[in-house]
C-alpha positions, 0 to 999 in steps of 0.5 A, a space after each residue: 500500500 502506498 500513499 503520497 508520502 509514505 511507502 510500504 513493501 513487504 517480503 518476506 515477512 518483513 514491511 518496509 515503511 518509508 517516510 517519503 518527502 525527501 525534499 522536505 528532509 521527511 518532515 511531518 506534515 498532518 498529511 503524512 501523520 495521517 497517512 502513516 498512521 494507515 500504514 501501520 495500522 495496515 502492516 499491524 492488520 497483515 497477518 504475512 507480516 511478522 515485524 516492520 522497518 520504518 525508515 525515511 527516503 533519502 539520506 534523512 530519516 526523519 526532521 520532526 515536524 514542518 516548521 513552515 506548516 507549523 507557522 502558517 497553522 500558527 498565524 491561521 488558528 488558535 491554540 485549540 484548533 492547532 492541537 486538534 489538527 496536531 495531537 490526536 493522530 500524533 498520539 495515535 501512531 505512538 500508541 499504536 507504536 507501543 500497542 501492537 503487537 510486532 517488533 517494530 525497528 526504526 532505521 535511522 539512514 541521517 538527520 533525526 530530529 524532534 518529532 522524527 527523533 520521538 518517532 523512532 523512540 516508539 519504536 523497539 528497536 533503533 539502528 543509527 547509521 554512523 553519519 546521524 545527527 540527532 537533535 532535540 530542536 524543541 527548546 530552540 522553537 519554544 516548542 515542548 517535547 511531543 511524540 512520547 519524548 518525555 516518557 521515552 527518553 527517561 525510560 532509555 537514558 535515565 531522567 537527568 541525562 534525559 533533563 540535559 538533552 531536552 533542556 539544552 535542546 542538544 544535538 549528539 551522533 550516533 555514536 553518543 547515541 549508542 554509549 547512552 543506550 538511545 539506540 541499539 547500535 551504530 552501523 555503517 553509513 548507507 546501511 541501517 535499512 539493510 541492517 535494521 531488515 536483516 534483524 527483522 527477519 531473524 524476529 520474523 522467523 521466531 515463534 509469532 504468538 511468542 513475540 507478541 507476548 513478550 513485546 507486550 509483557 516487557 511494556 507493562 513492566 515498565 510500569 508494573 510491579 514485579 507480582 504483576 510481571 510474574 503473572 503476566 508471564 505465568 499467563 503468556 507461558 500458558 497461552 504459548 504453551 497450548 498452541 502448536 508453535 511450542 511443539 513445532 519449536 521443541 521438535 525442531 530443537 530435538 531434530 537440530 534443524 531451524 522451526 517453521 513456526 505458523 504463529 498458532 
C-alpha cells in the first residue's frame, strides 16, 4: 500500500515503511501523520507480516515536524484548533507504536530530529547509521517535547541525562547515541535499512504468538510491579504453551534443524 508520502513493501515477512518527502528532509506534515498512521495500522492488520522497518527516503530519516506548516497553522488558528489538527493522530501512531503487537525497528539512514527523533523512540528497536545527527530542536522553537519524548527518553537514558538533552535542546551522533543506550547500535553509513531488515527477519522467523507476548509483557513492566510481571508471564507461558508453535519449536530443537513456526 502506498500513499503520497509514505511507502510500504513487504517480503518476506518483513514491511518496509518509508517516510517519503525527501525534499522536505521527511518532515511531518498532518498529511503524512495521517497517512502513516494507515500504514501501520495496515502492516499491524497483515497477518504475512511478522515485524516492520520504518525508515525515511533519502539520506534523512526523519526532521520532526514542518516548521513552515507549523507557522502558517500558527498565524491561521488558535491554540485549540492547532492541537486538534496536531495531537490526536500524533498520539495515535505512538500508541499504536507501543500497542501492537510486532517488533517494530526504526532505521535511522541521517538527520533525526524532534518529532522524527520521538518517532523512532516508539519504536523497539533503533539502528543509527554512523553519519546521524540527532537533535532535540524543541527548546530552540519554544516548542515542548511531543511524540512520547518525555516518557521515552527517561525510560532509555535515565531522567537527568534525559533533563540535559531536552533542556539544552542538544544535538549528539550516533555514536553518543549508542554509549547512552538511545539506540541499539551504530552501523555503517548507507546501511541501517539493510541492517535494521536483516534483524527483522531473524524476529520474523521466531515463534509469532511468542513475540507478541513478550513485546507486550516487557511494556507493562515498565510500569508494573514485579507480582504483576510474574503473572503476566505465568499467563503468556500458558497461552504459548497450548498452541502448536511450542511443539513445532521443541521438535525442531530435538531434530537440530531451524522451526517453521505458523504463529498458532
Amino acid at each position: 500500500m502506498n500513499h503520497k508520502y509514505i511507502l510500504t513493501k513487504t517480503e518476506n515477512r518483513v514491511a518496509v515503511v518509508t517516510l517519503n518527502r525527501p525534499e522536505h528532509m521527511n518532515a511531518l506534515i498532518p498529511e503524512m501523520r495521517q497517512e502513516l498512521l494507515e500504514a501501520i495500522d495496515a502492516v499491524d492488520n497483515n497477518t504475512e507480516v511478522r515485524a516492520v522497518v520504518i525508515t525515511g527516503a533519502g539520506e534523512v530519516f526523519c526532521a520532526g515536524g514542518d516548521v513552515n506548516a507549523m507557522q502558517q497553522q500558527s498565524q491561521s488558528a488558535d491554540r485549540r484548533e492547532i492541537q486538534h489538527l496536531i495531537s490526536p493522530v500524533r498520539n495515535q501512531i505512538v500508541l499504536r507504536l507501543q500497542n501492537t503487537t510486532k517488533p517494530f525497528i526504526a532505521a535511522i539512514n541521517g538527520a533525526c530530529a524532534g518529532g522524527g527523533l520521538g518517532l523512532s523512540l516508539a519504536c523497539d528497536i533503533r539502528l543509527a547509521s554512523a553519519n546521524t545527527k540527532f537533535s532535540l530542536a524543541f527548546g530552540r522553537l519554544g516548542l515542548h517535547p511531543e511524540w512520547g519524548v518525555s516518557y521515552f527518553l527517561p525510560r532509555l537514558i535515565g531522567l537527568q541525562k534525559a533533563s540535559e538533552l531536552i533542556w539544552s535542546a542538544a544535538r549528539f551522533s550516533a555514536r553518543e547515541a549508542a554509549q547512552m543506550g538511545l539506540i541499539l547500535r551504530e552501523v555503517e553509513e548507507g546501511t541501517a535499512q539493510t541492517e535494521a531488515v536483516a534483524l527483522a527477519q531473524r524476529f520474523a522467523a521466531g515463534a509469532p504468538v511468542a513475540i507478541q507476548l513478550s513485546k507486550k509483557a516487557m511494556n507493562k513492566a515498565l510500569d508494573t510491579s514485579l507480582e504483576d510481571a510474574l503473572d503476566f508471564e505465568s499467563y503468556a507461558q500458558g497461552v504459548v504453551l497450548s498452541g502448536d508453535d511450542v511443539r513445532e519449536g521443541i521438535k525442531a530443537f530435538q531434530e537440530k534443524r531451524r522451526p517453521d513456526f505458523t504463529g498458532r
